[in-house]
C-alpha positions in Angstrom: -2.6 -15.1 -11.1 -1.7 -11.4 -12.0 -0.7 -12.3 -15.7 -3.9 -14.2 -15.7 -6.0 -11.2 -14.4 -4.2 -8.9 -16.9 -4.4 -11.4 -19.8 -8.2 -11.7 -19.2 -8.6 -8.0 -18.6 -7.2 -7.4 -22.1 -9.9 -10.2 -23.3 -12.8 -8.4 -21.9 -11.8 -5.3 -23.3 -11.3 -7.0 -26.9 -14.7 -8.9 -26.9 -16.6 -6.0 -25.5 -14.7 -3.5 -28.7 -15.1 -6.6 -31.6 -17.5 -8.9 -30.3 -20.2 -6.0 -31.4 -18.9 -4.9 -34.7 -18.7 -8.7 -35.9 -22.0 -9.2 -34.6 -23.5 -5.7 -36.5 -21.7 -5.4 -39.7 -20.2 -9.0 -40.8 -23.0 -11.1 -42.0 -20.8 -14.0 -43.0 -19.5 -15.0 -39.2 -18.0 -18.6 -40.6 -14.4 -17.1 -41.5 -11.1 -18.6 -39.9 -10.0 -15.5 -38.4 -13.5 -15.1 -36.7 -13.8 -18.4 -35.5 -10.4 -18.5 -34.3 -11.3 -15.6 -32.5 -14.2 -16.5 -30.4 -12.5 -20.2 -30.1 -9.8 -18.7 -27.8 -12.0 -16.5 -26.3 -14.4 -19.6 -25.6 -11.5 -21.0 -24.2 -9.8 -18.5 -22.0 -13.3 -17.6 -20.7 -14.1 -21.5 -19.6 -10.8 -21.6 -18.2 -11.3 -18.6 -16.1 -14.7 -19.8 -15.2 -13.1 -23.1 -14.0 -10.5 -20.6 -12.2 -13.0 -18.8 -10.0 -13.8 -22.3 -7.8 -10.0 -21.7 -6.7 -9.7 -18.3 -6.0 -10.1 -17.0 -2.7 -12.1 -14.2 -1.4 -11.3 -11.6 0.3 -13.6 -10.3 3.1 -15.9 -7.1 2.9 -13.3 -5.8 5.4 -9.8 -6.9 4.1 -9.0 -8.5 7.3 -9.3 -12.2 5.7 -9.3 -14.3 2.7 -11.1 -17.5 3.0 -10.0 -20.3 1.2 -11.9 -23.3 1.9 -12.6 -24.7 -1.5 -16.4 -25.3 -0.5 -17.2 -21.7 1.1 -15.5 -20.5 -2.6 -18.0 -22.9 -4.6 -21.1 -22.0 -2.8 -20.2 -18.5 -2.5 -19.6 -18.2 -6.5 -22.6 -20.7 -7.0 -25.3 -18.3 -5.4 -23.4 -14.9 -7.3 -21.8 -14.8 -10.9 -22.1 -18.2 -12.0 -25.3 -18.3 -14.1 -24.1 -14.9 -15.8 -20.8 -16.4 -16.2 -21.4 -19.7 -17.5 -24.4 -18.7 -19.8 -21.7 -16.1 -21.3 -18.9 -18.6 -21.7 -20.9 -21.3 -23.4 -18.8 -21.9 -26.7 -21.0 -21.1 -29.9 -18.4 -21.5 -31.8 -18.1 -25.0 -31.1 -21.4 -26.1 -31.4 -22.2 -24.4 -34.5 -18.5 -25.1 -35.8 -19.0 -29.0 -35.2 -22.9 -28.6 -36.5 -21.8 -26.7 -40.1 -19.0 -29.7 -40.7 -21.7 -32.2 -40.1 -24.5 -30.7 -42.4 -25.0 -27.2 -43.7 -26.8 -25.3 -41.6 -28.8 -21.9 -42.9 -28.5 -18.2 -42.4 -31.3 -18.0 -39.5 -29.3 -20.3 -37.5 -26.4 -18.1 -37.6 -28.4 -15.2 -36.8 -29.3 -16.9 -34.0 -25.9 -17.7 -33.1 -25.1 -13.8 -33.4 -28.2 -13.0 -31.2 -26.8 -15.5 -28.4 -23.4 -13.5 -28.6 -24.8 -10.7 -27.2 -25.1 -12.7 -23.7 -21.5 -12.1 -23.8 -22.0 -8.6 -22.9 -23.5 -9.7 -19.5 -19.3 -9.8 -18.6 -19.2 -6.2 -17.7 -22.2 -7.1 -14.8 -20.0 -9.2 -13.6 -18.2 -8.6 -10.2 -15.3 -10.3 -10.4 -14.6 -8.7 -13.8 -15.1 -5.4 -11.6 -12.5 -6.3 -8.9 -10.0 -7.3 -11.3 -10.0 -3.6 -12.7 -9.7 -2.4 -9.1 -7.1 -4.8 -8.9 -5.2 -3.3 -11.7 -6.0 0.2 -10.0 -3.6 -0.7 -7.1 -1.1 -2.5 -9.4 -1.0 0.8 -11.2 -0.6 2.7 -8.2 2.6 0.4 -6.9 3.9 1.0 -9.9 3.6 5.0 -9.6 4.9 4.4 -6.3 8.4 3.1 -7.8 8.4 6.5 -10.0 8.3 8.6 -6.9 4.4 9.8 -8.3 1.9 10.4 -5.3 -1.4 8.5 -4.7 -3.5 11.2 -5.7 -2.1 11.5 -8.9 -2.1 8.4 -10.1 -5.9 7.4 -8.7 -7.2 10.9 -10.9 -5.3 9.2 -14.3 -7.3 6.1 -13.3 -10.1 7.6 -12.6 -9.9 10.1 -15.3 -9.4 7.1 -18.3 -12.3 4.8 -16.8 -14.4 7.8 -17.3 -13.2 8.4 -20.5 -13.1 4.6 -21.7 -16.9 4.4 -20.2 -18.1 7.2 -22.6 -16.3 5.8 -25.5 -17.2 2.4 -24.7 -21.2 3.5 -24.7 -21.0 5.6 -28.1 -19.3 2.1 -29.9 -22.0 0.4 -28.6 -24.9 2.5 -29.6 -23.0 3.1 -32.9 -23.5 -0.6 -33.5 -26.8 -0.8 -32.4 -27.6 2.3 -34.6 -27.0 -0.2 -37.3 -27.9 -3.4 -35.7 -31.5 -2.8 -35.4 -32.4 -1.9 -39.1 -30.3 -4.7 -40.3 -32.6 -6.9 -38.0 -35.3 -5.1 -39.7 -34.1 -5.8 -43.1 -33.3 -2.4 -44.0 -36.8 -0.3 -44.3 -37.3 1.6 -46.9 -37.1 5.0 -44.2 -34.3 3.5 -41.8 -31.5 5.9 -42.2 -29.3 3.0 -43.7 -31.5 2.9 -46.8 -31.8 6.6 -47.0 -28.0 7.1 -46.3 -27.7 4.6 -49.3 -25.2 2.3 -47.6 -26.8 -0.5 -47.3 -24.3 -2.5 -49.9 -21.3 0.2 -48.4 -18.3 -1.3 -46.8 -18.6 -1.7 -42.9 -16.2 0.6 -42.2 -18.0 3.1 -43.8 -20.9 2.0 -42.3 -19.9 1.5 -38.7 -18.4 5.6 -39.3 -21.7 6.9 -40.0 -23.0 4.7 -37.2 -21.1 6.1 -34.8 -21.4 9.7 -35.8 -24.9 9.5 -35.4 -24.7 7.9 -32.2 -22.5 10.7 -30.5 -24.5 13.2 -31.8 -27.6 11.4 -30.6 -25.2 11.5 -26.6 -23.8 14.5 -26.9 -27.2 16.2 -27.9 -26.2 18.1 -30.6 -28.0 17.0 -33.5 -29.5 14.3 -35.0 -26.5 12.8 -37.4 -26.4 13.6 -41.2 -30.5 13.0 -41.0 -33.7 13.5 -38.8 -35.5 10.1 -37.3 -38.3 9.3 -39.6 -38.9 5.8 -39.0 -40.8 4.7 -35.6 -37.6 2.8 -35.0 -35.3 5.3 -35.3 -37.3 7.9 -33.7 -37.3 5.5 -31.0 -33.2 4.7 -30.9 -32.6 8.3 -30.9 -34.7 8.5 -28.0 -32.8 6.3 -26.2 -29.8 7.4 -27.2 -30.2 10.7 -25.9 -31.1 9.7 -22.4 -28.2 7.6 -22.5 -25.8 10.3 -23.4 -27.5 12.9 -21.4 -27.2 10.5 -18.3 -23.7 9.5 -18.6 -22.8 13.6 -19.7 -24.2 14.5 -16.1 -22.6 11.4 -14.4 -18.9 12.5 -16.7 -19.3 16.1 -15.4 -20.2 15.6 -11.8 -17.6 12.8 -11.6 -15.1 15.1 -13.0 -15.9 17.8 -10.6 -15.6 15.7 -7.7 -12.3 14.4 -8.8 -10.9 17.8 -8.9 -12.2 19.4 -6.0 -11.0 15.9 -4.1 -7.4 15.8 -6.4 -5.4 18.5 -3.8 -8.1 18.8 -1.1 -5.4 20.4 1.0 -4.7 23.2 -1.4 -8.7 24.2 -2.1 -8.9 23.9 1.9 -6.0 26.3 2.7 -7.2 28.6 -0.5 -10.7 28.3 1.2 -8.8 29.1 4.6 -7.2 32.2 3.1 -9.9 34.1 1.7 -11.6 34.2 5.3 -8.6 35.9 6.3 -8.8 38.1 3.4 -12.6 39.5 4.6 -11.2 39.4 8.1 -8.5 41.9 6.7 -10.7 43.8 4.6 -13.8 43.8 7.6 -11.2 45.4 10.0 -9.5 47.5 7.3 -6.0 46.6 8.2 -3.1 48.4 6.9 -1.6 47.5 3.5 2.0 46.3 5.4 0.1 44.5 7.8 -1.9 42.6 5.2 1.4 42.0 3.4 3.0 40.6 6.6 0.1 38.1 7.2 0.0 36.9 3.8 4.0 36.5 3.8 3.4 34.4 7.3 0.2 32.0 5.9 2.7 31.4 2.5 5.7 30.7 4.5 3.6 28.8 7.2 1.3 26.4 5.2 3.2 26.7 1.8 -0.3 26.5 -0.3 -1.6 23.7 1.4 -3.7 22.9 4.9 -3.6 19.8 7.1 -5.4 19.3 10.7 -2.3 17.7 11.8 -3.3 17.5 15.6 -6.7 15.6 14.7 -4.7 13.1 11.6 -1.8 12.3 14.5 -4.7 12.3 17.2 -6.3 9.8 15.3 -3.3 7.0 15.2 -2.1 4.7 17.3 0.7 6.0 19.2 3.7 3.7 17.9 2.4 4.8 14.1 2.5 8.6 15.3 5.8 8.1 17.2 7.2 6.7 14.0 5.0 9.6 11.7 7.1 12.5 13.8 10.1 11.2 14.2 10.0 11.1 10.1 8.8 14.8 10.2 11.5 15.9 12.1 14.6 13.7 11.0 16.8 17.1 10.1 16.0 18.6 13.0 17.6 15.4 14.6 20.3 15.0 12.4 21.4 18.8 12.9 21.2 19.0 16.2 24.4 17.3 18.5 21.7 17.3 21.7 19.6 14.4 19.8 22.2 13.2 17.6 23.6 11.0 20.6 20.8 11.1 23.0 18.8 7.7 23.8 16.4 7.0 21.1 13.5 6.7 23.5 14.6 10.2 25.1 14.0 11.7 21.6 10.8 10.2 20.9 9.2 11.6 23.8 10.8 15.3 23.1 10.1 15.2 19.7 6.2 14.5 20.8 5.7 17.5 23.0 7.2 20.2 20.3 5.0 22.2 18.1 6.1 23.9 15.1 6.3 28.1 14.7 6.9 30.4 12.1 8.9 33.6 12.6 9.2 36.2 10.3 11.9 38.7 9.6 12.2 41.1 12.5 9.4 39.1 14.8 10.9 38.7 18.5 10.8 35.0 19.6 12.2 36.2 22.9 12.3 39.6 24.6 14.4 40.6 27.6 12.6 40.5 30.8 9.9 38.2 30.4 8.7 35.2 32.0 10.6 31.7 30.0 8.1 29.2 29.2 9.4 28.1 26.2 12.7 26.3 24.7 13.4 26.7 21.0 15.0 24.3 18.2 15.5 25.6 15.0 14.8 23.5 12.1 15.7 26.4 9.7 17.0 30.1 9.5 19.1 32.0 11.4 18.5 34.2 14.6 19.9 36.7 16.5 20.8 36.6 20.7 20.5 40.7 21.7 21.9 41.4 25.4 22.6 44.7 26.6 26.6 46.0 26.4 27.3 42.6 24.4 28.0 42.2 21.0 24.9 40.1 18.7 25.3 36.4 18.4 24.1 34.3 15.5 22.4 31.0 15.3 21.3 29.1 12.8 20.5 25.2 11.6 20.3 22.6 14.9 20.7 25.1 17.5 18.7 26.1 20.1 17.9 28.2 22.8 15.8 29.3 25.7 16.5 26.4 28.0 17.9 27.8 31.0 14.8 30.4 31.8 13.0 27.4 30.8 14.6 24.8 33.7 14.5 28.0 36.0 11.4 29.4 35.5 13.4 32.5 35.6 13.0 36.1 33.3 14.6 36.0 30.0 18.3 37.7 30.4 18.2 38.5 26.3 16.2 38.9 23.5 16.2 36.6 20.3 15.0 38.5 17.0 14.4 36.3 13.9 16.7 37.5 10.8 15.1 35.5 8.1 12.3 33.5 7.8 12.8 30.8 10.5 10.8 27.1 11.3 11.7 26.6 14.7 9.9 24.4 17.2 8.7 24.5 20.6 8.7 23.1 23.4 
């Protein structure tokens, strides 16, 4: 069903790029490679409409997929099927089996082109929707296997839909730039006949079009001539409310898309700079400033995360599982976890909480009341006692225990010599 999906994702995208320049600027629409075209379009598209009675659907909530065969037919019967079925009729049987029988005369074929345009009732349709969604995930497993992160690979989704949108919208008003004066014959003050390319070639033609048309969306002129005609006064019109309307909905999706690409970052940036007026109201020395901006860098590294309401919000095996992830070199390093009961280290590992000591800060000072045990995750500490020489610790050790189990004063002080992640407990 995938190579289906993609297979008639690539279809949609051809019909709704060619299906409007054949109809626009090819008046003669009984060539082979034309009518091969649309036959295995007709085809694929009756085939997928025959498809949908056997694919199942998934409920609102993802919980289920119900595949009872009637629910499917009655469910696709009271949705897509008129829009689908109208659209996949094949025109180019009928009229292909009609012109071997008897020659049939330009107006007919006109018509034929006119009923092509029902084919662009495709992009209403749902299904058609949630197979581009369904490439969106396929994308993002594959990003997944290159190590790339979620966010990055929804924004270059998001980002090319955009982008494909606009683009999309400026072919089709390029063609119906052209569409409607050919329908009108070409009058004398239609830009066609003033442009004198009425007789050009349609690429020439379909150029101009579409120049006109993104100038027309991007409001920035009129094309190579002002409106004259009621008509093209008129499709200018519309054109700019089209293009004006999808600018604003381009530019306030884009915004949103950033400000939502690294939430984390813009939150600990926003985080930051109410420290920085809390520092400047209470005119805090220029060391001290330094110190607390060294501490918020070394601490969050650029980027902010309610951690206690995320894990608060999970069950408890997925948050058991969640910290025992976050803290898997603390484990390793440390021989009091390496062999302890698994279950034993679950439970520890849930009542830490993680500190950050800077150069010089005492974790510990002689005298005081223990309350605390510490584990360091990383850097490298110093145990001060009075007459004895200074001992080192670094990765996996830890200290604090015994005033801890006692409830006894602290017999030395511990002074951080780098920058050190310890935690808690």
């Amino acid at each position: 069903r995938f190579y289906w999906d993609l297979i008639m994702l690539l279809l949609m995208v051809g019909n709704l790029i060619i299906l409007p320049v054949g109809i626009t600027f090819f008046k003669d629409e009984n060539t082979p490679p034309w009518i091969v075209f649309n036959v295995l379009s007709d085809t694929f598209f009756l085939a997928d409409l025959v498809l949908n009675f056997r694919t199942g659907i998934v409920v609102e909530d993802n919980t289920e997929i119900i595949l009872d065969p009637h629910t499917i037919k009655m469910k696709y019967l009271k949705t897509w099927f008129l829009v689908d079925f109208i659209s996949s009729i094949p025109v180019d049987y009928i009229f292909l089996i009609v012109d071997l029988e008897t020659q049939v005369d330009s107006d007919v074929y006109k018509t034929a082109r006119a009923l092509r345009i029902v084919r662009f009732t495709k992009i209403l349709s749902l299904l058609r929707l949630l197979r581009l969604s369904r490439l969106i995930r396929y994308i993002h497993q594959w990003e997944e296997i290159f190590h790339m992160t979620y966010d990055l690979a929804s924004a270059v989704v998001r980002i090319f839909n955009l982008i494909g949108m606009m683009l999309l919208l400026c072919h089709w008003d390029g063609c119906l730039q052209f569409l409607v004066p050919m329908l009108q014959d070409f009058p004398r003050d239609s830009w066609v006949s003033r442009s004198h390319m009425v007789n050009d070639s349609w690429g020439k033609q379909y150029s101009h079009a579409l120049f006109k048309a993104m100038s027309h969306m991007l409001c920035i002129g009129y094309g190579q001539q002002t409106p004259q005609g009621m008509t093209d006064v008129w499709l200018t019109m519309l054109s700019m409310i089209v293009g004006a309307t999808c600018y604003a909905m381009f530019i306030g999706h884009a915004t949103a898309l950033i400000q939502s690409l690294d939430s984390s970052r813009r939150q600990y940036q926003e985080k930051y700079k109410q420290v920085e007026q809390y520092m400047s109201f209470h005119k805090l020395p220029g060391d001290t400033r330094q110190r607390i901006h060294e501490y918020y860098e070394h601490r969050y590294q650029g980027k902010m995360f309610d951690e206690e309401n995320i894990l608060g919000e999970l069950s408890e095996p997925l948050k058991e599982e969640i910290i025992n992830f976050n803290c898997r070199s603390l484990v390793a390093n440390m021989p009091l976890f390496a062999n302890a009961d698994p279950n034993f280290v679950t439970a520890m590992l849930t009542k830490l909480r993680f500190e950050v000591f800077q150069p010089g800060d005492f974790i510990i000072r002689e005298g005081t009341v223990g309350k605390k045990m510490y584990f360091i995750q990383h850097g490298v500490v110093s145990i001060l006692t009075k007459g004895n020489k200074e001992t080192k610790l670094s990765d996996g050790s830890y200290f604090g225990e015994i005033c801890l189990l006692t409830r006894g004063r602290r017999t030395a002080s511990v002074r951080a010599d780098t920058y050190c992640r310890l935690y808690s407990l």
